[in-house]
Backbone as XML, in Angstrom:
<?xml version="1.0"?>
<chain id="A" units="angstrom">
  <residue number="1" name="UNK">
    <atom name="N" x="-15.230" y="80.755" z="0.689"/>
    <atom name="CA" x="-14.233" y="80.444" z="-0.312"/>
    <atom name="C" x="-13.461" y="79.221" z="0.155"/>
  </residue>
  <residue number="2" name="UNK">
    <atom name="N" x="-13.024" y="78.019" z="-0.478"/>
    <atom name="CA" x="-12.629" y="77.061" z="-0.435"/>
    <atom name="C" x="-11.145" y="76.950" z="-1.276"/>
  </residue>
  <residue number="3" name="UNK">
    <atom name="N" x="-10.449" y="77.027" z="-0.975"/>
    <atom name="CA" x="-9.088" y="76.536" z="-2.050"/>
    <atom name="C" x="-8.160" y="75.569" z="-1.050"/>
  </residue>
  <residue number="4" name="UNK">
    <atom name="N" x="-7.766" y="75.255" z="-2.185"/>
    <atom name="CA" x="-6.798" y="73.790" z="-2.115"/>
    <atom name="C" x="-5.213" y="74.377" z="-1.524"/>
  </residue>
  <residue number="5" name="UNK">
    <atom name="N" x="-4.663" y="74.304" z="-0.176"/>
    <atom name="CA" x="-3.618" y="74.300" z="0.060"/>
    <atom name="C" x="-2.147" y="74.089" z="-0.726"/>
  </residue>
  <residue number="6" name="UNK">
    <atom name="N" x="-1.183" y="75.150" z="-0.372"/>
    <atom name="CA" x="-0.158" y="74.778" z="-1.236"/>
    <atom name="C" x="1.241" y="74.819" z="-0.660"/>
  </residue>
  <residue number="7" name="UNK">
    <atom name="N" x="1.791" y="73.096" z="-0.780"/>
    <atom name="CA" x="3.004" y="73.386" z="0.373"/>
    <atom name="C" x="3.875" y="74.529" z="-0.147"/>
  </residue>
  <residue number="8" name="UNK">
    <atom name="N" x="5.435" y="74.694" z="0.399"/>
    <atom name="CA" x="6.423" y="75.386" z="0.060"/>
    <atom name="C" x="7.109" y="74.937" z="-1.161"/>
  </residue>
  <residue number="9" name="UNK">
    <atom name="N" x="6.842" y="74.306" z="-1.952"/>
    <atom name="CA" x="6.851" y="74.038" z="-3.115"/>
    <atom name="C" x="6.207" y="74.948" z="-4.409"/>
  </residue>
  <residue number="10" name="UNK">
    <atom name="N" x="4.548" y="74.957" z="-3.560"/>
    <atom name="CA" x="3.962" y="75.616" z="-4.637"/>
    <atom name="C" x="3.088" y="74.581" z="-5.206"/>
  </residue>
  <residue number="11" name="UNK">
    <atom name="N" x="3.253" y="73.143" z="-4.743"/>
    <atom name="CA" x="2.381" y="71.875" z="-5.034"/>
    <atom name="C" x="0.949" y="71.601" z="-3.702"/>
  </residue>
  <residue number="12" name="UNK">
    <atom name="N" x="-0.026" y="71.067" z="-4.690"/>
    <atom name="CA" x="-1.422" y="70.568" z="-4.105"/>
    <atom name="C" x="-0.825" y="70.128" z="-2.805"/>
  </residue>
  <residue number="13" name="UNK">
    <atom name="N" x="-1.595" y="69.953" z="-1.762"/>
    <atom name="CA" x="-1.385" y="69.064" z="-0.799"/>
    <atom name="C" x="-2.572" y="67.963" z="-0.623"/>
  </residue>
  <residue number="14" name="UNK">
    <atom name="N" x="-2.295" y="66.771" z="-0.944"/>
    <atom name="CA" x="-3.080" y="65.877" z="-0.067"/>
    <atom name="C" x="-3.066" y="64.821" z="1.091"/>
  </residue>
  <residue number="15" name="UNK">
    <atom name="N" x="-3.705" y="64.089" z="0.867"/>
    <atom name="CA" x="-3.865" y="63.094" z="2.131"/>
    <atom name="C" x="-4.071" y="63.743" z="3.444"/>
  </residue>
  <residue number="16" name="UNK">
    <atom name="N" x="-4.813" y="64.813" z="3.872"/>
    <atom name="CA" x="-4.978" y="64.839" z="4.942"/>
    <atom name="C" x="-6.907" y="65.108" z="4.725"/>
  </residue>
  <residue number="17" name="UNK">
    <atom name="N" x="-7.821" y="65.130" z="4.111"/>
    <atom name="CA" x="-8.869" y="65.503" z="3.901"/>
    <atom name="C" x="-9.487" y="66.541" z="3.548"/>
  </residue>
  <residue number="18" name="UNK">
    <atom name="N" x="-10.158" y="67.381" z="4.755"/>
    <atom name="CA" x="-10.311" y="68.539" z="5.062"/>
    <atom name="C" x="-9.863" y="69.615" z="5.301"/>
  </residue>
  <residue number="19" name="UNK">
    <atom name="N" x="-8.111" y="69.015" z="6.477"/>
    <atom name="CA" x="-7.301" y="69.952" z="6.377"/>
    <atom name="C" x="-6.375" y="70.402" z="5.112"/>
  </residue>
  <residue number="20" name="UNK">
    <atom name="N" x="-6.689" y="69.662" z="3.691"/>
    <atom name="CA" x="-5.953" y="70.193" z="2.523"/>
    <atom name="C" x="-6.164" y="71.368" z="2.191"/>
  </residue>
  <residue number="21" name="UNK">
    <atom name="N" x="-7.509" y="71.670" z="2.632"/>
    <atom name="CA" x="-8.388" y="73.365" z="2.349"/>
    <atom name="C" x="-8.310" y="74.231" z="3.110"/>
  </residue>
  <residue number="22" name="UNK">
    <atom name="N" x="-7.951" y="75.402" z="2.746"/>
    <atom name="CA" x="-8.205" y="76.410" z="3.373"/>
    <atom name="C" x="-9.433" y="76.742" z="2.930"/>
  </residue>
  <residue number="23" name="UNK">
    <atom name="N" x="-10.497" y="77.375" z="3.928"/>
    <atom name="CA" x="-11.943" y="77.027" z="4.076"/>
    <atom name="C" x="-12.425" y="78.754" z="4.734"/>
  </residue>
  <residue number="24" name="UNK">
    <atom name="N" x="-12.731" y="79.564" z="4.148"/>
    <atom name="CA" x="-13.267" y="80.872" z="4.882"/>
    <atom name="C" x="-12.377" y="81.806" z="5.456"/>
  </residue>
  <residue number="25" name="UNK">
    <atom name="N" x="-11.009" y="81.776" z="4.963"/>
    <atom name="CA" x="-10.541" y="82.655" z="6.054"/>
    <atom name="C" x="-9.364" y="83.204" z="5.269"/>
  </residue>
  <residue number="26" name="UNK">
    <atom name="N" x="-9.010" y="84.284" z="5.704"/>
    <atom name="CA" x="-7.968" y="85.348" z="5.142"/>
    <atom name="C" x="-6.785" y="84.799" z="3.996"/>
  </residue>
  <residue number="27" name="UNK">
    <atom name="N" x="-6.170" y="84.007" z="4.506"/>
    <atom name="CA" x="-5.192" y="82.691" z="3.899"/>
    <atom name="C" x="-5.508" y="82.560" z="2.250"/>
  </residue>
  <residue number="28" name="UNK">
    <atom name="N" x="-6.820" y="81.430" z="2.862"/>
    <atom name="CA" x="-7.425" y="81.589" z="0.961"/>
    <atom name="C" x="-7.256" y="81.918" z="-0.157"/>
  </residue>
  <residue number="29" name="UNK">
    <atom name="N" x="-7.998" y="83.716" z="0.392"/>
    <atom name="CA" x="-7.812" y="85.038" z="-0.125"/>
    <atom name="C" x="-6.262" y="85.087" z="-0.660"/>
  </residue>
  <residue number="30" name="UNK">
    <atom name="N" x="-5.397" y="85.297" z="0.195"/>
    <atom name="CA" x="-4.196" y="85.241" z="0.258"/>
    <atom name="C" x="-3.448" y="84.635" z="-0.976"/>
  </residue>
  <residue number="31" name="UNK">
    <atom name="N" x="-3.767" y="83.300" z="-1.007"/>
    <atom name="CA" x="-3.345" y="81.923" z="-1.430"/>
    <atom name="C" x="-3.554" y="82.415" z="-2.857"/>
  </residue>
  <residue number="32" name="UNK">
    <atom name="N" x="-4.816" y="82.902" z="-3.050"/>
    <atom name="CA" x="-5.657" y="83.060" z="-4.543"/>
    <atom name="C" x="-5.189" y="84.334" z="-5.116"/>
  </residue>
  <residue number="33" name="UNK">
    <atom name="N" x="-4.689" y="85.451" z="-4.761"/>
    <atom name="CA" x="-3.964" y="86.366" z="-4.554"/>
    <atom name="C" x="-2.065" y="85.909" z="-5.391"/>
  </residue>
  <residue number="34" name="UNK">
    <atom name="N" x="-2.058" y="85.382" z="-4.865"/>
    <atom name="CA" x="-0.655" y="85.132" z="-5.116"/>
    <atom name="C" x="-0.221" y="83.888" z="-6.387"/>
  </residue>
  <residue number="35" name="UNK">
    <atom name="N" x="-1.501" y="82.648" z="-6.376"/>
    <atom name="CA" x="-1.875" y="81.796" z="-7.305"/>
    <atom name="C" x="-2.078" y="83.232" z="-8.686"/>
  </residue>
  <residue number="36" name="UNK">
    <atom name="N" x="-2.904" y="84.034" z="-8.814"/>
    <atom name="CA" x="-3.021" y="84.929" z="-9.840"/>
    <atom name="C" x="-2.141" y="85.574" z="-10.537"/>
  </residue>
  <residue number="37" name="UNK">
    <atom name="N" x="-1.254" y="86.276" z="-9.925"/>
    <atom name="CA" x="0.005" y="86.963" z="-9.800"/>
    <atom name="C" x="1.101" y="85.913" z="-10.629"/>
  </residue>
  <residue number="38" name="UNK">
    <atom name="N" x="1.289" y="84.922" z="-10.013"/>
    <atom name="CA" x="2.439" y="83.850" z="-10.946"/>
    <atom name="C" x="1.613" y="83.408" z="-12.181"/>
  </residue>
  <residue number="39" name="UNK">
    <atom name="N" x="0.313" y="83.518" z="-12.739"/>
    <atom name="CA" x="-0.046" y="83.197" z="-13.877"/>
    <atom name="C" x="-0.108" y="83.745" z="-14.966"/>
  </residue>
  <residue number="40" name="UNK">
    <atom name="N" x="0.710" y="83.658" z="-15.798"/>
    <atom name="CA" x="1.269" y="84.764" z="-17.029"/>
    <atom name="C" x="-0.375" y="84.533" z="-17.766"/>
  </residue>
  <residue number="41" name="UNK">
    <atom name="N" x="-0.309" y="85.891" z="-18.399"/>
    <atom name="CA" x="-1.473" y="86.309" z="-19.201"/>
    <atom name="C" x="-1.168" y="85.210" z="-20.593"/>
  </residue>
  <residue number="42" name="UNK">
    <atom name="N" x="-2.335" y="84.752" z="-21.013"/>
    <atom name="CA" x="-1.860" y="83.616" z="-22.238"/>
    <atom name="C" x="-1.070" y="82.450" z="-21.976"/>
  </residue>
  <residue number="43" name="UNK">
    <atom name="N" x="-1.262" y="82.225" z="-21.002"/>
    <atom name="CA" x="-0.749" y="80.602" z="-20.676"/>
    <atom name="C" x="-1.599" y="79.665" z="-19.860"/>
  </residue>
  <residue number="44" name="UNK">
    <atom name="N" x="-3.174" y="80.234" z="-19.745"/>
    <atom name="CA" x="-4.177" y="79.348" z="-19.220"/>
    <atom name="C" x="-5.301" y="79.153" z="-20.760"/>
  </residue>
  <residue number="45" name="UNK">
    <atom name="N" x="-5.491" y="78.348" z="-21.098"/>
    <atom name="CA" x="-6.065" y="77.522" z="-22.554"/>
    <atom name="C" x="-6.798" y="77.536" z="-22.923"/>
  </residue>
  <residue number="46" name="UNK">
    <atom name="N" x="-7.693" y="77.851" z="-21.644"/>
    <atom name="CA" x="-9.307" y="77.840" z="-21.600"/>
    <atom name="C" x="-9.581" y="79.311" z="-22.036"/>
  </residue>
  <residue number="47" name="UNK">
    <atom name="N" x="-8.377" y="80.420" z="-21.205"/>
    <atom name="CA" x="-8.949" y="81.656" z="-21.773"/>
    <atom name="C" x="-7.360" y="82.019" z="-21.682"/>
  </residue>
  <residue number="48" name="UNK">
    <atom name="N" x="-7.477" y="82.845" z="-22.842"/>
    <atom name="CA" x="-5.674" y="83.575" z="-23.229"/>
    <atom name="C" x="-5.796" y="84.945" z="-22.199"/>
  </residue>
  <residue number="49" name="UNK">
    <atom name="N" x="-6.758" y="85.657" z="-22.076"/>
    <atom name="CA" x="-6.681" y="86.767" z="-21.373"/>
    <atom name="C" x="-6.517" y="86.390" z="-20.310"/>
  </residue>
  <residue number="50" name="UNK">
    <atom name="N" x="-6.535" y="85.609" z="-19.477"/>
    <atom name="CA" x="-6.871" y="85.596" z="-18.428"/>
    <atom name="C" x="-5.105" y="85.630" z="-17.996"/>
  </residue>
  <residue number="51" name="UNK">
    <atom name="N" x="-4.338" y="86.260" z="-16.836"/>
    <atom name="CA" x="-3.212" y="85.980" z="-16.052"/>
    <atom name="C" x="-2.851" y="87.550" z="-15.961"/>
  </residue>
  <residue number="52" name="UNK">
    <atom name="N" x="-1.443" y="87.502" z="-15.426"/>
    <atom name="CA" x="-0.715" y="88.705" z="-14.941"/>
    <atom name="C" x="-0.256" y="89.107" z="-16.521"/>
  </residue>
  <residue number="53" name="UNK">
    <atom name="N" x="-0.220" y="90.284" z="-16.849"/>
    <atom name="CA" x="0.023" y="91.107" z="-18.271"/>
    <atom name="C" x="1.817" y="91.202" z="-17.954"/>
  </residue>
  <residue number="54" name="UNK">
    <atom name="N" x="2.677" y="90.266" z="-17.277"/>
    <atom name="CA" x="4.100" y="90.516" z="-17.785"/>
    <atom name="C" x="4.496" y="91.404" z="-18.889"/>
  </residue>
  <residue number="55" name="UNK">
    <atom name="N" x="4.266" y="90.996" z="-20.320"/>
    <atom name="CA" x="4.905" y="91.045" z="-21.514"/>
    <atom name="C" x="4.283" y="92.556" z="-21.409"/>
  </residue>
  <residue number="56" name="UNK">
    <atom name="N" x="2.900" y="92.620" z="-21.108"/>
    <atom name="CA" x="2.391" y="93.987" z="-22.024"/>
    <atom name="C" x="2.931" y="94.977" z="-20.732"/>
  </residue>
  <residue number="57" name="UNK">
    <atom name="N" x="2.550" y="94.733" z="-19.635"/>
    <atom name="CA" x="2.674" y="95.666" z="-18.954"/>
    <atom name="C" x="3.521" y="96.120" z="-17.818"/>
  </residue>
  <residue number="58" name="UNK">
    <atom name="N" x="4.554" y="94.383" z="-17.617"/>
    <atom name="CA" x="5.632" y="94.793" z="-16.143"/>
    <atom name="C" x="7.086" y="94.721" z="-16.871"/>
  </residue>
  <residue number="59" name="UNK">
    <atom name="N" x="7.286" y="93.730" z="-17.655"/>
    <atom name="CA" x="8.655" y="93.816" z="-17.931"/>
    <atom name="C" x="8.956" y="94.492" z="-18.966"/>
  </residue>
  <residue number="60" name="UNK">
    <atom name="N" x="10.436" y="94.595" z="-19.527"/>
    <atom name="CA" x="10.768" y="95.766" z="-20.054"/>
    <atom name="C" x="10.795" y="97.129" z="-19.703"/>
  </residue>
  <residue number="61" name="UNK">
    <atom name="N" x="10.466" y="97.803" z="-20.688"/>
    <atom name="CA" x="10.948" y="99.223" z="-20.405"/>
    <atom name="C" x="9.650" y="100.138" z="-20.001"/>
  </residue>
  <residue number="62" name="UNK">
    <atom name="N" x="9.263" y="99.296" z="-18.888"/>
    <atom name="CA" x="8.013" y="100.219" z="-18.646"/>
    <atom name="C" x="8.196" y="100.639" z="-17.174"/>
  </residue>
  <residue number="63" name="UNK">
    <atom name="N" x="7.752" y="101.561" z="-16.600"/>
    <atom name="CA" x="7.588" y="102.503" z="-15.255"/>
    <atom name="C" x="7.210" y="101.855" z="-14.167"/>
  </residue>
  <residue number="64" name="UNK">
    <atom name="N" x="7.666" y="102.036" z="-13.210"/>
    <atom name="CA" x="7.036" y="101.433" z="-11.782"/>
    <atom name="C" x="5.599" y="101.774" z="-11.760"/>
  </residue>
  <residue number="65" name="UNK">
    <atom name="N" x="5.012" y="102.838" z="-12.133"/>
    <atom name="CA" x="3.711" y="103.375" z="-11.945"/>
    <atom name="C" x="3.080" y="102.396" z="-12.665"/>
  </residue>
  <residue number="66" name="UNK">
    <atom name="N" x="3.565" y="102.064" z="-13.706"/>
    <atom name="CA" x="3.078" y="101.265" z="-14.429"/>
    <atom name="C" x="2.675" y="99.874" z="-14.834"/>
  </residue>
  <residue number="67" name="UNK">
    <atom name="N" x="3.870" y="98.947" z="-13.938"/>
    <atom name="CA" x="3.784" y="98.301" z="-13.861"/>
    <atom name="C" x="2.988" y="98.188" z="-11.972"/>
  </residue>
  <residue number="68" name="UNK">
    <atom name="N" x="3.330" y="98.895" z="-11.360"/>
    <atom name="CA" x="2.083" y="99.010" z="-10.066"/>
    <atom name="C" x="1.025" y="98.596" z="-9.994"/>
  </residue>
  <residue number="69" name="UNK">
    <atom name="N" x="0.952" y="99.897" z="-11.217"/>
    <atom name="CA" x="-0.754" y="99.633" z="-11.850"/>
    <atom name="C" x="-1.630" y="98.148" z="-11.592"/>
  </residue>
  <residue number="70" name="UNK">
    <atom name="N" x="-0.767" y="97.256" z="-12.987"/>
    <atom name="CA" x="-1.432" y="96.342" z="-13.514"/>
    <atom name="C" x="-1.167" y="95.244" z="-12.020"/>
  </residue>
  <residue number="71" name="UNK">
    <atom name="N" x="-0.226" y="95.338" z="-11.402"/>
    <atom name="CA" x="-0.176" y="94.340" z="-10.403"/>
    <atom name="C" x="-1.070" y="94.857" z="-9.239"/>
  </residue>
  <residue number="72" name="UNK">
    <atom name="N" x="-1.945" y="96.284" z="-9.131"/>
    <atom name="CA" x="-2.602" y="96.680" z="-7.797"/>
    <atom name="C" x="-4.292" y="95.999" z="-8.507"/>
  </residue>
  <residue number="73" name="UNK">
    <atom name="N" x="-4.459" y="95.896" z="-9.883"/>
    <atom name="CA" x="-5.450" y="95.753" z="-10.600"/>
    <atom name="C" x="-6.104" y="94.161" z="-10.704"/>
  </residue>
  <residue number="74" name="UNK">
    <atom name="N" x="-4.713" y="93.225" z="-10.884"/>
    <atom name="CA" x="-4.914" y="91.873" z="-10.867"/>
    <atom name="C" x="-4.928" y="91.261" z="-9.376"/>
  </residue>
  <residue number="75" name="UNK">
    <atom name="N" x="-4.320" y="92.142" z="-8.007"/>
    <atom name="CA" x="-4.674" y="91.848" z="-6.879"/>
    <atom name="C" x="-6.342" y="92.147" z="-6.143"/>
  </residue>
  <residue number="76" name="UNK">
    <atom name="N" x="-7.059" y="93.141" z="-6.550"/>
    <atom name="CA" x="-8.122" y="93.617" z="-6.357"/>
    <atom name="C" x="-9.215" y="92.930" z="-7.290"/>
  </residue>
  <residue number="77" name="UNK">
    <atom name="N" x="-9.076" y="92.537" z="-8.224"/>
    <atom name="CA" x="-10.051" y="91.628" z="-9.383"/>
    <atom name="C" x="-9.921" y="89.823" z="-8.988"/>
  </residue>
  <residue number="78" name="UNK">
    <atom name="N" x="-9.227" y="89.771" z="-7.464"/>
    <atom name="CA" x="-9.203" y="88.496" z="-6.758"/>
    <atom name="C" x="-10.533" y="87.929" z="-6.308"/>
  </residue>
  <residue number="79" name="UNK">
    <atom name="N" x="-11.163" y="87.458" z="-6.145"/>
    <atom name="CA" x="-12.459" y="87.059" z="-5.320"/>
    <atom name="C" x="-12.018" y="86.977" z="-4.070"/>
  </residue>
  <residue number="80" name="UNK">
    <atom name="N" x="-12.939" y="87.639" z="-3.206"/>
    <atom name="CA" x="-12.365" y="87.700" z="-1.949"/>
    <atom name="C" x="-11.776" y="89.273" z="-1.257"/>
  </residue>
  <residue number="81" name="UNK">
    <atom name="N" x="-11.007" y="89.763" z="-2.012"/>
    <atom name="CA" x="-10.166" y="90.882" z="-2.086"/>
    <atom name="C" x="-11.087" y="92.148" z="-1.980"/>
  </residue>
  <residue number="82" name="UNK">
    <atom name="N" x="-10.953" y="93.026" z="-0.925"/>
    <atom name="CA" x="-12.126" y="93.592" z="-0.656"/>
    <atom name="C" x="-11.173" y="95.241" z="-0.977"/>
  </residue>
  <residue number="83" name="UNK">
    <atom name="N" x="-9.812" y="95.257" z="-0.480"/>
    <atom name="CA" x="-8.835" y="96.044" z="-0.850"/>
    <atom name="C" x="-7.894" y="95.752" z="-0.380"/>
  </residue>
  <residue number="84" name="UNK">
    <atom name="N" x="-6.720" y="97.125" z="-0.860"/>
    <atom name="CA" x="-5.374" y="96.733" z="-0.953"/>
    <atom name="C" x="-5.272" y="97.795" z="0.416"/>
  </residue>
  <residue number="85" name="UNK">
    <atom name="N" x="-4.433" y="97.367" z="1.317"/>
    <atom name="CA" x="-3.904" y="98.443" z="2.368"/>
    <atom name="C" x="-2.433" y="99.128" z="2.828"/>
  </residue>
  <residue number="86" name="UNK">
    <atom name="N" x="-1.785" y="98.312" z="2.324"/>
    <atom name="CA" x="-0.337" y="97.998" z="2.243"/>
    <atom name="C" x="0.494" y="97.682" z="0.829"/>
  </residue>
  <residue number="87" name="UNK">
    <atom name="N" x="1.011" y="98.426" z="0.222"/>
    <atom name="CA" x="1.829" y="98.208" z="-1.009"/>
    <atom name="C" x="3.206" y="98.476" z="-0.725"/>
  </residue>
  <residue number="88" name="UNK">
    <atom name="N" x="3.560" y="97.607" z="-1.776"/>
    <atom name="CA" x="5.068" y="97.775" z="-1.490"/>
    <atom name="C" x="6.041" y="96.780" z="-2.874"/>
  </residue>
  <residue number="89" name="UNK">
    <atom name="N" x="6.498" y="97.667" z="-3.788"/>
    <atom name="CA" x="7.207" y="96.698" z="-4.850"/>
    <atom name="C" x="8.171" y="97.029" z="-5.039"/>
  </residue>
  <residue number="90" name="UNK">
    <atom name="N" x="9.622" y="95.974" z="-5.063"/>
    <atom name="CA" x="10.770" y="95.917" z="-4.966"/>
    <atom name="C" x="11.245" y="95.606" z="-6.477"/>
  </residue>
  <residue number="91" name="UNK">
    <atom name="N" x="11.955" y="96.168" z="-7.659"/>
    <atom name="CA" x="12.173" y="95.439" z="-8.475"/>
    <atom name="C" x="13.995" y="95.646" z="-8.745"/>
  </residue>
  <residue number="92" name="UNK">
    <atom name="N" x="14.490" y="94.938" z="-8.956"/>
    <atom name="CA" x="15.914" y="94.569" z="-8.780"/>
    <atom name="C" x="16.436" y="94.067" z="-10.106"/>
  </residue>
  <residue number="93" name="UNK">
    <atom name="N" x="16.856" y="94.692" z="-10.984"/>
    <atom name="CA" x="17.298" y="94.741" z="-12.046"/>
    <atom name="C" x="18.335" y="94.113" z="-12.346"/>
  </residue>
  <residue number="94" name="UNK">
    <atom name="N" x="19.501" y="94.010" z="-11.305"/>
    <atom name="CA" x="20.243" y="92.815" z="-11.772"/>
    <atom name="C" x="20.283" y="91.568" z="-12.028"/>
  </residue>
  <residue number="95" name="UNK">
    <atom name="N" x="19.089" y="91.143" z="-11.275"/>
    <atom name="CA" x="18.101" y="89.583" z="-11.450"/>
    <atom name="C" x="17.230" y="89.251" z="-11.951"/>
  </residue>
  <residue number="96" name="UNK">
    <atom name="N" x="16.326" y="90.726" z="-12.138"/>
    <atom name="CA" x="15.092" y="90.985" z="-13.403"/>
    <atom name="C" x="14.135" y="90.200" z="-12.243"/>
  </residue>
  <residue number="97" name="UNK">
    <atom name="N" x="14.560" y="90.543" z="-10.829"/>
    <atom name="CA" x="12.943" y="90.047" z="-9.665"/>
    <atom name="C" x="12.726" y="91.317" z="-9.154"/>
  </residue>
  <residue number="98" name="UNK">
    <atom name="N" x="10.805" y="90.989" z="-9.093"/>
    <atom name="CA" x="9.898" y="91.836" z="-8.876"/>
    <atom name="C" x="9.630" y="91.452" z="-7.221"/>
  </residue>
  <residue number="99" name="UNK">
    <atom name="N" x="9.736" y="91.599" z="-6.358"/>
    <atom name="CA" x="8.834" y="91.580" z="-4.954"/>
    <atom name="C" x="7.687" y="92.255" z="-5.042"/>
  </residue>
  <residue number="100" name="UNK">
    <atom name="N" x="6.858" y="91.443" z="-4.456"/>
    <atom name="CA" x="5.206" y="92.111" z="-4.029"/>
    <atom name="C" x="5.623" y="92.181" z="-2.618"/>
  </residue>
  <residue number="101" name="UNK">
    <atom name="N" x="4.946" y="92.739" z="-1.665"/>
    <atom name="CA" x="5.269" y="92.695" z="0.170"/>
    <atom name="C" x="3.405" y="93.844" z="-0.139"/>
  </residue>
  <residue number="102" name="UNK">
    <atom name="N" x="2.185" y="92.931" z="0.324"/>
    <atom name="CA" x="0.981" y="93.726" z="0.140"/>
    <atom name="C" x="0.026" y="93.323" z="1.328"/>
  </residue>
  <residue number="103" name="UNK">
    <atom name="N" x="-0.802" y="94.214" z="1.708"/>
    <atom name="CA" x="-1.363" y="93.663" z="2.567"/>
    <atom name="C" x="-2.672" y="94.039" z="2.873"/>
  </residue>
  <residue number="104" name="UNK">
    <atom name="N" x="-3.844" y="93.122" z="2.377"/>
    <atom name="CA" x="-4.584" y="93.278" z="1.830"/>
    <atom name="C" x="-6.384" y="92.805" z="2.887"/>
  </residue>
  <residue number="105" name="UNK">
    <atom name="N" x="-7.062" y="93.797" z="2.798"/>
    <atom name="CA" x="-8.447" y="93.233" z="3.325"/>
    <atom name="C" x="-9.255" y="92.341" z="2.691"/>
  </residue>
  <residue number="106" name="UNK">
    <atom name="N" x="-9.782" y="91.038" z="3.431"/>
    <atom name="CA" x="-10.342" y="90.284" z="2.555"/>
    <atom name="C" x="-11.872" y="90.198" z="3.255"/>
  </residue>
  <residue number="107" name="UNK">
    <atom name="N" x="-12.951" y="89.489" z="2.892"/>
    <atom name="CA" x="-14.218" y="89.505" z="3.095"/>
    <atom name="C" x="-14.045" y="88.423" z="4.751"/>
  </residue>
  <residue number="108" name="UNK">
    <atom name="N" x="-12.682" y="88.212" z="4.985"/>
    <atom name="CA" x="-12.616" y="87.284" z="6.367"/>
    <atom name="C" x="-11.564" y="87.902" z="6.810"/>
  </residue>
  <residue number="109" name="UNK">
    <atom name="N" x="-10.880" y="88.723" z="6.821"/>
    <atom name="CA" x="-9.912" y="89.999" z="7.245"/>
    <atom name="C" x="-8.774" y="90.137" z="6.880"/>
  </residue>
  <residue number="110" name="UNK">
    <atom name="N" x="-7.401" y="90.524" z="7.179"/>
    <atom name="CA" x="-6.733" y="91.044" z="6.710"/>
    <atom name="C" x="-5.767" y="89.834" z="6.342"/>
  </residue>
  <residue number="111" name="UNK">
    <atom name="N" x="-4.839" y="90.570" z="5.447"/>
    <atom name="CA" x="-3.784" y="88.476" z="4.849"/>
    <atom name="C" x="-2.906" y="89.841" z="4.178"/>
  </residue>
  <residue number="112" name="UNK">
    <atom name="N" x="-1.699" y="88.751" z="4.644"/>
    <atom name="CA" x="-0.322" y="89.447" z="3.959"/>
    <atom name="C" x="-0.108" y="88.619" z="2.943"/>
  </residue>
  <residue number="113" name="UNK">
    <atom name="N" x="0.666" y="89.431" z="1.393"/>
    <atom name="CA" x="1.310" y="88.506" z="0.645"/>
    <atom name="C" x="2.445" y="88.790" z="0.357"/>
  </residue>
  <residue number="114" name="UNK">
    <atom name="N" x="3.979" y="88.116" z="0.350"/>
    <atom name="CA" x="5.180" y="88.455" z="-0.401"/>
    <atom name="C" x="5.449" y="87.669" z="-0.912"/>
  </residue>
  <residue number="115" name="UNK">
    <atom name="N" x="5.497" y="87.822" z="-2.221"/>
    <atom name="CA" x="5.829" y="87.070" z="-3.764"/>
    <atom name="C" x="7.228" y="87.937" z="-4.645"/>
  </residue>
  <residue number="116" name="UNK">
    <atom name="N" x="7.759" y="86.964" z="-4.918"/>
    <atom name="CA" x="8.791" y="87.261" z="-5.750"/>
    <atom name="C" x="8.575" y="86.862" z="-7.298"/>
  </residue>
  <residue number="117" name="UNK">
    <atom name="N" x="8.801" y="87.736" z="-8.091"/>
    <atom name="CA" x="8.072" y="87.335" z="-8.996"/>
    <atom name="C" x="8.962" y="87.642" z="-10.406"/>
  </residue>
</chain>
């Protein structure tokens, strides 16, 4: 697996070549993992289904179980993502933020992710 590095921004990185990629290894996974998660369902063009189900299934008045669900579902349907080993979701209602804290086996070993979301 090959993906494109992303500073603390959340932006491409270039000018360094080779080292822009993360190239085979847990990170990646990781990277692609968490790239999924911030992509709302119906806001990629090419395909409307495709992203995290916010509207239908995390915000509002729906259940932790429930919204679990769909976020243990879109982490495991990652390429790469072999399983989940570690869960953990924080949601904080006075700010309307979700924390992920997950930690996950990949086909190059284990990768932590915490996303605020």
């Amino acid at each position: 697996m090959r993906y494109r590095k992303l500073d603390t921004n959340g932006d491409y990185v270039f000018g360094h070549n080779g080292a822009d990629y993360l190239c085979d290894v847990p990170e990646a996974v990781a990277q692609a993992v968490a790239t999924r998660l911030r992509l709302l369902k119906g806001e990629w063009f090419l395909d409307l289904q495709e992203g995290t189900p916010y509207q239908d299934r995390i915000l509002g008045k729906h259940t932790q179980a429930g919204y679990d669900q769909a976020v243990r579902e879109r982490i495991l349907r990652t390429r790469g993502c072999t399983a989940i080993t570690e869960y953990e979701s924080i949601f904080e209602p006075e700010t309307r933020r979700l924390t992920i804290n997950v930690r996950i086996d990949t086909i190059y070993g284990p990768a932590t992710i915490n996303e605020v979301l």
